[in-house]
N, C-alpha and C positions, 0 to 999 in steps of 0.2 A: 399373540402375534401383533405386532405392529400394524396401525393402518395403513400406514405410507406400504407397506410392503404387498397389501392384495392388490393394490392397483397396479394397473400393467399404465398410467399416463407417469410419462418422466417427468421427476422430480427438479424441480429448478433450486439451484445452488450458484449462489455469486461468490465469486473467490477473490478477496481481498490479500492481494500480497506487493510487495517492497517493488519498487524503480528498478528496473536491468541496469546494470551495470554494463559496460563496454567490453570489458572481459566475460561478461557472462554471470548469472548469476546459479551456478550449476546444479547441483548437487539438490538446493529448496526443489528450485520451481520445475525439474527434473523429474519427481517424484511425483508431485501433482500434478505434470502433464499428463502422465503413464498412467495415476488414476482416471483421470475424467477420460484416456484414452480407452479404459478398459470400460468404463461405465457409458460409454456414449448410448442412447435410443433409452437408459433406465436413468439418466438426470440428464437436463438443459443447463451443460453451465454455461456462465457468465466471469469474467475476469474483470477484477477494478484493478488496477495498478495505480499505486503510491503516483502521484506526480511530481514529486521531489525523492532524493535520496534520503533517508535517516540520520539527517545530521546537521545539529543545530537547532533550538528550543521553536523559533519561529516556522521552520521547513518542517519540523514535528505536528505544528500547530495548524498548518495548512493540511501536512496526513489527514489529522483527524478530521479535521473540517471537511475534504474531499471524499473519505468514506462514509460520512454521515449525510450526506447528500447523492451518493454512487448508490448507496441501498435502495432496495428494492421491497416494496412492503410483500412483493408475492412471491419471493425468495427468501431462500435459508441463504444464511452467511455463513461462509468458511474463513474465517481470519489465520491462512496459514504461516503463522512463526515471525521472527522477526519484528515485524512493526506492528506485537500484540498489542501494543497501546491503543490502536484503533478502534480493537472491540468496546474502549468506553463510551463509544460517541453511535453503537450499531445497536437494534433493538435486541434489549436482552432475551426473548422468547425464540428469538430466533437467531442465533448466535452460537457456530460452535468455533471455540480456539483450541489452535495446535501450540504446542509449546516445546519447542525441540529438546531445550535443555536450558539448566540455571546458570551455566556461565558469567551471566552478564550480573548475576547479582551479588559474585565474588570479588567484582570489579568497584573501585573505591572506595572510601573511607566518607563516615561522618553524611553529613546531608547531601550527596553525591550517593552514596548507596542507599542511603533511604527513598529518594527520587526515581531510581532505578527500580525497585523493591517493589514501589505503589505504583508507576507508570505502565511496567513493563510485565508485574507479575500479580500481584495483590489487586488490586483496581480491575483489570482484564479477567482475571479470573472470577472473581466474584458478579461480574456484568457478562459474562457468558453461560446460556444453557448447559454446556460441558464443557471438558476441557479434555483436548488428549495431546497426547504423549507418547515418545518412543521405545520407552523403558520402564520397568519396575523402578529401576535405579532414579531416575529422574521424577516417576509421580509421587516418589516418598520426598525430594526437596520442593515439587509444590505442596505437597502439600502443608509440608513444614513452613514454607515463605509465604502460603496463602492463609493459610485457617480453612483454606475450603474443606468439604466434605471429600472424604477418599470416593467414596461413591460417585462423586461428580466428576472425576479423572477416571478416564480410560486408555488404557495401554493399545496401540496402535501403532508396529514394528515400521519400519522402513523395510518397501522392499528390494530386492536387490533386481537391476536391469536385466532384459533376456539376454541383454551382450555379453554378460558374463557368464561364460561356458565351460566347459572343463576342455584346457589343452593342456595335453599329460608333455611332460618335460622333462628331460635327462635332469638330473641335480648338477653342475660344476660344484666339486670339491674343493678342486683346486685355486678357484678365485668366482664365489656366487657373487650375482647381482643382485644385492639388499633393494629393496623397493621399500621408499619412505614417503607418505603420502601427509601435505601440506607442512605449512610455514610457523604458526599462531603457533604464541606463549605456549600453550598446553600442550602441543605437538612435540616439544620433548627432545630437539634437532640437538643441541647444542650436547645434552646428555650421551645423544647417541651417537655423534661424533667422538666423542670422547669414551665412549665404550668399542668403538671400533679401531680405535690409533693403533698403528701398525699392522691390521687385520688386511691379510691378503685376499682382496675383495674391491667390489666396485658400488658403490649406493649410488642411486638412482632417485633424485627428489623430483616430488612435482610438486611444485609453488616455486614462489619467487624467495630468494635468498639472496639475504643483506653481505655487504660488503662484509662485516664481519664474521660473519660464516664461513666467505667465502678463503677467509686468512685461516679460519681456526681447521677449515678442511687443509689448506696447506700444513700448517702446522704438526697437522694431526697424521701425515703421510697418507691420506685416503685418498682415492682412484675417486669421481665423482661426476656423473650427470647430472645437469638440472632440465627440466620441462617444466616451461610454462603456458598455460592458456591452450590447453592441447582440448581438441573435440574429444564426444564419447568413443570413438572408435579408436582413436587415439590413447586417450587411456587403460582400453581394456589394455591394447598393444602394449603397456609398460608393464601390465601383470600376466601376459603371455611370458612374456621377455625376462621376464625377473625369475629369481630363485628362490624368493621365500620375500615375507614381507614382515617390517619392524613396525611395527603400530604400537610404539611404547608411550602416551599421552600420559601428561599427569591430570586429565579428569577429560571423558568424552561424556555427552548423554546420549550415544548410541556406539557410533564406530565401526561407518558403514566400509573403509575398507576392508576390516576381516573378512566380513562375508563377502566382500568380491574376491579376495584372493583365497577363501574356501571353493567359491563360486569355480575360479578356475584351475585351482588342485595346485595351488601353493599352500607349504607351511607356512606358520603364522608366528612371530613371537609379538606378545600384546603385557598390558600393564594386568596387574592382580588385583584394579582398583577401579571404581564408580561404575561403569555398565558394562565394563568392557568382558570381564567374567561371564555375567547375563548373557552377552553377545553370541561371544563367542564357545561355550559350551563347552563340548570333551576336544574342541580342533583348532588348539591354541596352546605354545606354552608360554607360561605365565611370568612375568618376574616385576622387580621392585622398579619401578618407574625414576624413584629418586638415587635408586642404588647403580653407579653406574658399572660395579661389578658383578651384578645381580644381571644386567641387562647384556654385558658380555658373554658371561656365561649359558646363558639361554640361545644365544646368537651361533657360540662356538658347539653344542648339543644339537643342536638342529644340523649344524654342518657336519658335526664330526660322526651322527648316530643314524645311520640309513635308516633302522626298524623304525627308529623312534619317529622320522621325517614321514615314512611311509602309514603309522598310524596318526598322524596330525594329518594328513591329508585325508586319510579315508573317511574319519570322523568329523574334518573340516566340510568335506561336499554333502556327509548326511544333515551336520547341522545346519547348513545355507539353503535345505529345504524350507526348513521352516519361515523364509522368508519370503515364500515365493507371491507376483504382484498380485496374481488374480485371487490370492486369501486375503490380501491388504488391502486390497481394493473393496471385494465384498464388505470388509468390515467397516471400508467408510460409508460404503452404500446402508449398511444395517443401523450405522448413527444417524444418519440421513432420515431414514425411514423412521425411524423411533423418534425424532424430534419435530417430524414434519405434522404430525398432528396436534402439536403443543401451534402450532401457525394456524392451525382452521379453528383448533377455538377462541384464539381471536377473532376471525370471520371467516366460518363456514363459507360463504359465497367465493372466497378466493378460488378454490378445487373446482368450482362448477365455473367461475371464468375462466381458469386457464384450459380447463379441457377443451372447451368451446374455442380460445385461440389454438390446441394443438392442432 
């Protein structure tokens, strides 16, 4: 057993993560609120917040400089996602990074993805005690962009909020509300307008959508909602409200709406590709992300097949157990504690000062 774990004095963890945004920054810092909310009296956390936004070589330059000076030698560091770069500049002994997904390493060409590559993935991971992650799917591309050791990634789900509850729903047949959740390249919008042209139905997006979208939904004869910047309560409301949800991405490294619309006893239609499989288990149907008749078809089965609607939900609410917070939490708690005496062998004396400040 770990020593961090026979003591009953709470463990101090500083959490290093990105600038809020004005809109919110939802979804990350959501997630780690709801841990350290569940772990409160068994760790002291602490929050560094980025002083600038992630953008621009200089406002990067200052990140690092401001986490490297925000650390605390009597604290673990949690560098959660995003502005991984930071863990180069934080003491590696004590240091663990999250790493949502490789997205960002798919992103340019030539010295532009190599910069990305060693800033953001190579560099951070190899200067951090662990690394975790949300997926299988995702600790097999660190590990492929790091060289790290598989051993030193651990799989650590997202969990899904208590907000989302099961409210059982008539189906409309005759014109469902598709529920499509965000905007970004890989969210797959423009496919799935195009799998839906002519379909007697209503989609319901949440993110912001560009003028062109907003022609190609014309175009394309779709009924259509948008929300944006909606609170949590708010959004459960669009997966009460909905009839099933299209989560057809051409690459997620989790794909946390499934499990919300398992969460609240919607079928699912999702892509057959990078974690989304993983995700979502036997309570999802599955189709080609790039085939936009593969994506119809999936759409039109769900509406046209009551049995088949009604086992994608029963197997959707057993699989969104597995994400429940208070196992996700422990589990961070359990890294925590496993890493925290890699800290007193640097000096012992720290554990006997802070008990003395508890």
């Amino acid at each position: 057993m770990p020593h961090g774990s026979e003591s009953t004095m709470p463990l101090p963890v500083k959490f290093f993560q990105r600038k809020t945004r004005p809109s919110g920054n939802f979804s990350l810092e959501f997630v780690f609120e709801d841990v350290r909310n569940r772990l409160a009296g068994r760790i002291v956390a602490r929050i560094c917040e980025a002083p600038f936004y992630s953008n621009g070589l200089l406002r990067r330059f200052a990140i690092l400089v401001h986490a490297f000076f925000c650390q605390d030698q009597r604290h673990l560091n949690h560098v959660t996602g995003d502005t991984t770069f930071t863990a180069v500049s934080l003491n590696k002994q004590r240091t663990i990074l999250t790493i949502l997904d490789c997205g960002a390493a798919r992103d340019g060409v030539g010295i532009k993805q190599t910069i990305i590559r060693k800033l953001w993935f190579e560099w951070p991971a190899k200067r951090a005690a662990c690394v975790t992650t949300i997926s299988d799917s995702v600790k097999r591309e660190i590990v492929e962009l790091t060289g790290c050791c598989p051993d030193k990634v651990h799989v650590v789900p997202v969990a899904v909020s208590d907000a989302f509850r099961p409210h059982p729903k008539e189906f409309n047949v005759t014109k469902p509300r598709i529920l499509h959740v965000g905007c970004a390249p890989n969210k797959n919008l423009p496919r799935l307008i195009d799998a839906l042209t002519n379909l007697e139905c209503t989609l319901v997006v949440v993110g912001k959508v560009d003028e062109s979208t907003v022609a190609k939904l014309g175009d394309c004869n779709i009924d259509y909602e948008v929300h944006i910047n909606l609170t949590l309560p708010e959004v459960v409301q669009q997966y009460v409200n909905a009839d099933m949800l299209s989560f057809v991405s051409t690459y997620e490294g989790f794909g946390m709406p499934i499990v919300e619309a398992q969460s609240v006893g919607r079928p699912v239609v999702t892509s057959q590709t990078s974690s989304m499989p993983e995700v979502a288990g036997d309570g999802a149907c599955f189709v080609d992300p790039l085939d936009v008749n593969s994506i119809r078809r999936g759409i039109e089965r769900v509406i046209a097949d009551a049995s088949y609607r009604s086992t994608l939900i029963e197997n959707g609410m057993k699989n969104a157990k597995r994400f429940n917070p208070d196992v996700i939490a422990e589990q961070y708690l359990s890294l925590y504690c496993q890493f925290w005496p890699t800290c007193d062998q640097e000096n012992p004396s720290e554990r006997i000062a802070l008990r003395s400040a508890a």
